[in-house]
C-alpha positions in Angstrom: 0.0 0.0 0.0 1.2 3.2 -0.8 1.4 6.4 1.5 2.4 10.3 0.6 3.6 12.3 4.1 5.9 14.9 4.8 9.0 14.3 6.3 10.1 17.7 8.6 13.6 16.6 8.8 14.2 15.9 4.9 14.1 20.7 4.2 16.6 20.8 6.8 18.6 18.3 4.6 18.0 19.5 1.2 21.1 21.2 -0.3 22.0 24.3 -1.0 22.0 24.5 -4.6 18.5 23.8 -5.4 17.5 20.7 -8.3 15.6 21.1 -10.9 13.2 18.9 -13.2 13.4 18.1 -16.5 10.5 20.8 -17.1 12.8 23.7 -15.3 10.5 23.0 -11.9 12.0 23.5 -9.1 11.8 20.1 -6.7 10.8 21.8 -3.1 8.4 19.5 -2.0 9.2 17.2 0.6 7.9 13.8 0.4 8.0 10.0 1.0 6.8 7.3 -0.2 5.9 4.2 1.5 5.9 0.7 0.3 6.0 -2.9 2.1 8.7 -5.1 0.9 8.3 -9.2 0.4 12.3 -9.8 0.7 13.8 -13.5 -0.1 15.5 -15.3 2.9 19.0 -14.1 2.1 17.8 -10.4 1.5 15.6 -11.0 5.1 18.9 -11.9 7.1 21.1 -9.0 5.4 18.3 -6.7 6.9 18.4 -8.0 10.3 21.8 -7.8 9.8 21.9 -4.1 8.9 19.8 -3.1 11.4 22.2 -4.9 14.0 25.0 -3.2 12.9 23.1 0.1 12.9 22.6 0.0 16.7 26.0 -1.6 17.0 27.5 1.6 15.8 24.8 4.3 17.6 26.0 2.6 21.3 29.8 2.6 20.1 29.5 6.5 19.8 27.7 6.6 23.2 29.5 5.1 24.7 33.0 6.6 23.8 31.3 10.1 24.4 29.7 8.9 27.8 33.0 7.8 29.0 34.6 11.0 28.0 31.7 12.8 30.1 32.3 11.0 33.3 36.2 11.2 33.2 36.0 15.1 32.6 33.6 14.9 34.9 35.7 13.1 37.4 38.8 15.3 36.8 36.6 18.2 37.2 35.5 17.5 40.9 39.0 16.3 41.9 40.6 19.3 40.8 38.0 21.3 42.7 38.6 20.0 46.0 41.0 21.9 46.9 40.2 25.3 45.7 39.0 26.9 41.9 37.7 24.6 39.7 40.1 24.1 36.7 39.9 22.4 33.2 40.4 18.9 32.8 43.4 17.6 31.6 41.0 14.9 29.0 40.1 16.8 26.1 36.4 17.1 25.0 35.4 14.7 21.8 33.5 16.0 19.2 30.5 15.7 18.6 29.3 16.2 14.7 28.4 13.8 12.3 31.1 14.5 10.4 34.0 13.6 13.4 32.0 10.6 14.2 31.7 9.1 10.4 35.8 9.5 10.6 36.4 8.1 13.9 34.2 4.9 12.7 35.2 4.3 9.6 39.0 4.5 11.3 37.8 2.3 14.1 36.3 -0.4 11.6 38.9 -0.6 8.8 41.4 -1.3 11.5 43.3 1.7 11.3 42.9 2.9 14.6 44.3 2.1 17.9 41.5 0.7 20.2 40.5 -0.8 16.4 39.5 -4.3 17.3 42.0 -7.4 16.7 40.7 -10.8 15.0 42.0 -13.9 15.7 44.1 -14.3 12.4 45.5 -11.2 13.8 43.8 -9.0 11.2 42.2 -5.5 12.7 39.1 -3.7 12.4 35.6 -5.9 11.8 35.7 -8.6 9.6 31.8 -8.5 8.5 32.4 -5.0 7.9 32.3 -5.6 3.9 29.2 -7.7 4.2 26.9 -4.8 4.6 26.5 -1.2 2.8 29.0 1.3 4.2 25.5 3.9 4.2 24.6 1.7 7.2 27.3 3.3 9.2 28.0 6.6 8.2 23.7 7.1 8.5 23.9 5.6 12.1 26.9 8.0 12.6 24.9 10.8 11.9 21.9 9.7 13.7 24.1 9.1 17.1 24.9 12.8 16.1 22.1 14.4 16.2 20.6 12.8 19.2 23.6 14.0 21.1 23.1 17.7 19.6 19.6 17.3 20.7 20.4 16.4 24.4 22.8 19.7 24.6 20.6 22.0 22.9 17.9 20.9 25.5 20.5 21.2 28.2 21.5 24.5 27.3 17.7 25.8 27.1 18.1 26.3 23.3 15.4 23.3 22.4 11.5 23.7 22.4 9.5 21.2 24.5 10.2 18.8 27.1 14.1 18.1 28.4 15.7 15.5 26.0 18.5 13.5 28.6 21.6 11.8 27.1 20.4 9.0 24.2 19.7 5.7 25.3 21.8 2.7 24.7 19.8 0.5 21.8 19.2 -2.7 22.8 18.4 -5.7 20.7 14.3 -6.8 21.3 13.5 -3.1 22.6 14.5 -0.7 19.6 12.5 -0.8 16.1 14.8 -2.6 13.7 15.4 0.1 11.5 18.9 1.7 9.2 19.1 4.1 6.5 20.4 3.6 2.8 21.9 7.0 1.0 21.1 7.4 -2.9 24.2 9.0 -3.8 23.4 10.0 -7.2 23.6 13.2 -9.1 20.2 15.1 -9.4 18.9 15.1 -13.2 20.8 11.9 -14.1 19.1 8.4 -15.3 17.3 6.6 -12.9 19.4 3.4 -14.0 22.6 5.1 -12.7 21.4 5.3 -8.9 22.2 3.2 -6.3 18.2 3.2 -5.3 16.2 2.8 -8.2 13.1 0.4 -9.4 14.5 -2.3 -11.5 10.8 -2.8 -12.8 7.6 -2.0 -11.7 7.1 -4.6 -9.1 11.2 -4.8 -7.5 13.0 -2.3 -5.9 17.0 -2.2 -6.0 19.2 -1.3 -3.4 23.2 -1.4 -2.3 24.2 -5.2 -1.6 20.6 -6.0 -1.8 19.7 -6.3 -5.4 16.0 -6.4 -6.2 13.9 -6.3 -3.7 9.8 -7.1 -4.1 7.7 -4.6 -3.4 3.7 -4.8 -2.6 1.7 -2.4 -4.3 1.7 -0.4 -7.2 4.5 1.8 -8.3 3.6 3.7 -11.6 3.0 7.1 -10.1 6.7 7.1 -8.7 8.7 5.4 -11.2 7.0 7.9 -13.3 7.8 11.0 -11.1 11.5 9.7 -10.9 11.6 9.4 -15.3 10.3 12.6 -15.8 12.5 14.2 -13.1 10.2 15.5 -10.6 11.1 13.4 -7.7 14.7 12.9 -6.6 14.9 10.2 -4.0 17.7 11.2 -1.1 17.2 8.5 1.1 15.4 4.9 1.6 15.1 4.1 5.2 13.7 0.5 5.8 12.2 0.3 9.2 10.4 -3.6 10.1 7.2 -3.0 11.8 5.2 -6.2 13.0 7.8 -8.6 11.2 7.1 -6.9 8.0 10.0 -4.4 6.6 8.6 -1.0 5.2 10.6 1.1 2.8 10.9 4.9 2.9 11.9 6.8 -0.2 12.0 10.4 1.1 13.0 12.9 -0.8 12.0 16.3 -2.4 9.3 16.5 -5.6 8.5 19.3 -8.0 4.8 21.4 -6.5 1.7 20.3 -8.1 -0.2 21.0 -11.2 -1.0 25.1 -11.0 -4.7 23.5 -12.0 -4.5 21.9 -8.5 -3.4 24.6 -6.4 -5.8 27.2 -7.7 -9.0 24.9 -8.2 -12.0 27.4 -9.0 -15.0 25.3 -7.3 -13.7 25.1 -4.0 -15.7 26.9 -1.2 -14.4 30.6 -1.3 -16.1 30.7 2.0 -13.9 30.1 5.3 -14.5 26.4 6.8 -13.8 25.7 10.4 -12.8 22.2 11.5 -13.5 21.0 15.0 -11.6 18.0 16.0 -13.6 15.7 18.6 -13.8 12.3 20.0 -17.2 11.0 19.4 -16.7 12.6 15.8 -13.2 12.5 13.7 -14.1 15.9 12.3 -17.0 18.3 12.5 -16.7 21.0 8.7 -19.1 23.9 8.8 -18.6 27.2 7.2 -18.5 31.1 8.3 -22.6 31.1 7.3 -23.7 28.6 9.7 -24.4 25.6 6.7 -22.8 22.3 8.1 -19.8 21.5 5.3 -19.0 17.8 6.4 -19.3 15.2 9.3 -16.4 12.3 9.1 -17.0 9.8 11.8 -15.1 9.0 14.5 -11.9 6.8 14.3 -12.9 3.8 16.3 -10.4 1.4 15.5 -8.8 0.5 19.0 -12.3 0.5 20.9 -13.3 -2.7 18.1 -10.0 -4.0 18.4 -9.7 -4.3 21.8 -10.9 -7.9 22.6 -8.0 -8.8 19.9 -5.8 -7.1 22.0 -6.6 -8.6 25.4 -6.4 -12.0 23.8 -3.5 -11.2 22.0 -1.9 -9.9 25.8 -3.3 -12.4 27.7 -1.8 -15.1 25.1 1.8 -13.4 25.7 1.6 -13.1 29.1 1.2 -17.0 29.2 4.7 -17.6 27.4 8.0 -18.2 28.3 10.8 -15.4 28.1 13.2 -16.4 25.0 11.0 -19.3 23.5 9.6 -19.2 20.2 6.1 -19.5 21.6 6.8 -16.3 22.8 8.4 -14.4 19.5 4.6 -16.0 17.4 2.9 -14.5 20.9 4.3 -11.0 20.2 3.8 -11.2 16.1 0.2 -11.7 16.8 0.0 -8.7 19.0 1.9 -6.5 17.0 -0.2 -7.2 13.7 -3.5 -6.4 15.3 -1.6 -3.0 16.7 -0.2 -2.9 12.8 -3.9 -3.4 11.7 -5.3 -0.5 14.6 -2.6 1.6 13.3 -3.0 1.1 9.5 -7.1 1.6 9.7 -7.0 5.2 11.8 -4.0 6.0 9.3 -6.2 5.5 5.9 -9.5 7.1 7.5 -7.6 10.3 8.6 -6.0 10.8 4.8 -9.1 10.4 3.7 -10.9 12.7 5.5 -7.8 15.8 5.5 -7.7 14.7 1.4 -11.9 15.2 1.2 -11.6 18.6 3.1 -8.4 20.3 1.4 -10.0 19.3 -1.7 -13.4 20.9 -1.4 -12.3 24.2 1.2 -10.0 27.3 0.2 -10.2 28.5 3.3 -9.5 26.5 6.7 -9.4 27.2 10.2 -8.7 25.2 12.9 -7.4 24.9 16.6 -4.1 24.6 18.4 -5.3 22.2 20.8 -2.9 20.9 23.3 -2.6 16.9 22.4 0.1 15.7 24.4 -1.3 17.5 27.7 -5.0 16.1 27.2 -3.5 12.4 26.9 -2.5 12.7 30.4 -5.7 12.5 31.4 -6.1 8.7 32.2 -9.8 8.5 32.1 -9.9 10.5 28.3 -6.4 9.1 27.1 -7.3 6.2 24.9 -10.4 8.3 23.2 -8.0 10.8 22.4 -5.2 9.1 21.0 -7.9 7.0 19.4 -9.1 10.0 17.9 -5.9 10.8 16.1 -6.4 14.8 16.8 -2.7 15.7 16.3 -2.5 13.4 12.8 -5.7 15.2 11.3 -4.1 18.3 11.8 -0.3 17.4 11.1 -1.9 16.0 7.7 -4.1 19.0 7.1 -1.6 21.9 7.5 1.1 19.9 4.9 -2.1 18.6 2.1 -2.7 22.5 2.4 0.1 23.9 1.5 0.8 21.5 -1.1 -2.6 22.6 -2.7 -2.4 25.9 -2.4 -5.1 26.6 0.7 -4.9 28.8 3.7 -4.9 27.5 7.1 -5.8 29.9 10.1 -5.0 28.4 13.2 -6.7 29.7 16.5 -5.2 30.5 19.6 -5.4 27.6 21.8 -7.6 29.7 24.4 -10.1 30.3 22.2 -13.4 29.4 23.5 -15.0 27.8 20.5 -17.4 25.2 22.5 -18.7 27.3 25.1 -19.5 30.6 22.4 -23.0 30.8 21.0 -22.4 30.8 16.9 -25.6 32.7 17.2 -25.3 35.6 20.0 -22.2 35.2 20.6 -23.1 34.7 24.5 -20.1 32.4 26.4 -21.4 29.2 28.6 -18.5 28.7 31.2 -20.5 25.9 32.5 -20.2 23.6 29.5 -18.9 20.4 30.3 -17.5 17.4 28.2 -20.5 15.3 28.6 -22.8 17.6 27.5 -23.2 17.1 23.6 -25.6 19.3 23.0 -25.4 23.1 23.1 -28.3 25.1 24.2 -28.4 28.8 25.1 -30.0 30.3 27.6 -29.8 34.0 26.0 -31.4 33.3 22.4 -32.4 29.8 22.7 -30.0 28.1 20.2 -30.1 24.4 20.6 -27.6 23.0 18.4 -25.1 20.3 18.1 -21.5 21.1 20.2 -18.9 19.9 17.5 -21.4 22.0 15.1 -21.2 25.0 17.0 -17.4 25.0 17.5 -16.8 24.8 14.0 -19.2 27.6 13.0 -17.6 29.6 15.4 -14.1 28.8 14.2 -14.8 29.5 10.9 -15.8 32.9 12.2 -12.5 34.1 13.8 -10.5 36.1 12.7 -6.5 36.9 14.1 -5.5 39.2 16.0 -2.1 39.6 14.2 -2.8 37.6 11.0 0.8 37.8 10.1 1.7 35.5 13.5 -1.1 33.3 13.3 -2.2 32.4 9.6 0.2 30.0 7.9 0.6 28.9 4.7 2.9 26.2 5.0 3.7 24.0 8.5 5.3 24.8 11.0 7.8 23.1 13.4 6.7 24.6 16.5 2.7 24.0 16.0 3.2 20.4 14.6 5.2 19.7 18.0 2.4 20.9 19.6 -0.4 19.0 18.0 1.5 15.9 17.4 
């Protein structure tokens, strides 16, 4: 099955010189596309191999910068015993992707001095060959950038919750998952990259060969002929004991037909996320625009579930029974996942496609879900992926998304005096007013009145394309 999100971390990636399609476009989008993979036996152990070897080389840079840590850190309080606090005598290691993809590939090839030593008296790894150099240099950087993150939070400089030092990855408790470069020039033939479709229904990559793929391929293989999608990167992640392949990279903007459709509604749409509804669409004149349905997935899945935990819970650590106990769970999660996944693009497709206009809330996601007794309805409900999906289907089609302060009372306000209820509680589903006598549905009424408001400063607050800070908010 085939999936189109954004990736946030792929425009921070893109180079500097920008890459062009064969029509002079320029490719700015960034995408990625999805596929599952069927691999052969061989091509299944090379990828639990790979992904081995990718958290081999994460914990070898924690743990060479964790030991540096506590040995500066030791010096530091020794020296300071008896007086000022001075410098340590061990320098400081670097920490950029760029030292650590050196230091590695030194450590590895033997060339180093703590480099391992072989039996046959040979140094560095001897399976090192086996596998695609990208597997290393791609965990490198990721050991990088968790390590960047866990300063930038010490130092105050990162948004959001503290980040501590990474964790060490352990086998059984980390998603099997590496990353594959495609090192290839922008602009020349797909048959000259190192990730490319060898036909429509195989997928080539380093040391792998061909690789099956489920699903059909047309629109990308046709994207990558005519030069409007350059692949950077194909991460292969195994999720419920099936491998999923990511081609991420950036594609040329859409059709000028499609961004500047004529029969959308001109008039602004408000779009009030709920739990007993997925979405509640109603315009600025009070007409209802669309009802989607609530995302129910986990609620019918959960006498699956217990089963499934109850059956786990019966095993014995390490046995097989166990590892067929814990695929059965994590397909019926897979299958939960998968189902809220397709109705949410569906209904952010159905809406983008029919508004020009769209307003909708910053709500506060990640502090509602700790509340125990609401926490499963909400996540359930898939409030932060509606609007994650919304804001990046909008840019790419040209619509404007308002987005209204979290504070804003849209519930409790009258769409028809404007009079606000301060008593209205969660249960109630119904709004009436005491002042006019409006009795009218509550997701119905939040979304008139969203579609009403307006922005203070509409410079801060309306956005035309994502970004980071609101979809850390809402995710």
């Amino acid at each position: 099955m085939l999936h189109l999100v954004p990736i946030l971390g792929a425009v921070a990636s893109r180079p500097t010189i920008p890459i062009f399609s064969h029509t002079g476009q320029v490719l700015s989008r960034a995408v990625t596309f999805q596929f599952a993979l069927d691999p052969n036996v061989e091509q299944r152990t090379l990828l639990a191999k790979c992904a081995g070897a990718r958290r081999f080389t994460v914990n070898h840079h924690l743990a060479r910068v964790k030991a540096n840590l506590d040995a500066r850190s030791a010096e530091r309080e020794s020296l300071s015993e008896g007086g000022d606090p001075l410098e340590p005598s061990t320098p400081s290691l670097s920490w950029s992707a760029f030292s650590f993809i050196n230091e590695f590939n030194a450590w590895k090839n033997g060339e180093s001095v703590d480099s391992p030593v072989n039996e046959d008296g040979s140094r560095g790894l001897v399976w090192r060959h086996e596998l695609p150099s990208d597997v290393f240099e791609c965990a490198s950087v990721d050991a990088a950038r968790a390590l960047e993150n866990f300063a930038a939070s010490r130092r105050g400089e990162r948004s959001g919750a503290a980040v501590g030092f990474p964790r060490f990855q352990a086998k059984g408790k980390v998603t099997p998952s590496f990353r594959l470069r495609n090192r290839a020039t922008p602009g020349r033939a797909p048959a000259s990259q190192p990730v490319r479709f060898s036909d429509p229904s195989h997928l080539r990559l380093p040391k792998f060969g061909p690789v099956k793929v489920f699903g059909p391929t047309r629109k990308v293989r046709r994207m990558i002929d005519l030069g409007r999608f350059h692949v950077y990167s194909a991460t292969l992640t195994q999720r419920a004991g099936r491998w999923i392949v990511s081609l991420t990279g950036v594609a040329a903007e859409l059709h000028q037909a499609e961004r500047s459709r004529s029969n959308r509604h001109a008039v602004p749409v408000g779009v009030d996320r709920g739990i007993i509804s997925l979405c509640v669409v109603a315009d600025a004149n009070g007409a209802p625009f669309e009802r989607f349905e609530g995302v129910t997935t986990l609620k019918q899945a959960l006498q699956s579930l217990k089963a499934a935990n109850r059956a786990l819970a019966r095993t014995t650590p390490g046995s097989k029974g166990r590892q067929r106990a814990r695929a059965r769970l994590a397909k019926t999660h897979r299958k939960v996942a998968n189902t809220r996944r397709h109705l949410v693009h569906q209904a952010s497709k159905t809406i983008v496609d029919r508004c020009q206009v769209l307003v909708i809330e910053d709500l506060n996601v990640a502090g509602m879900v700790k509340n125990r007794h609401l926490a499963s309805s909400i996540s359930d409900a898939a409030m932060g992926e509606l609007s994650r999906q919304l804001l990046y289907k909008a840019r790419w089609h040209g619509v404007e998304v308002r987005v209204a302060d979290r504070w804003f009372p849209s519930s409790k306000t009258c769409s028809c005096c404007g009079v606000v209820r301060n008593d209205l509680d969660l249960s109630t589903r119904t709004y009436s007013c005491g002042v006019c006598g409006l009795v009218i549905d509550r997701d119905l009424n939040a979304a008139i009145n969203l579609a009403r408001w307006r922005p203070k400063e509409s410079s801060a607050v309306t956005l035309l394309e994502p970004t980071r800070a609101l979809l850390l908010s809402t995710a």
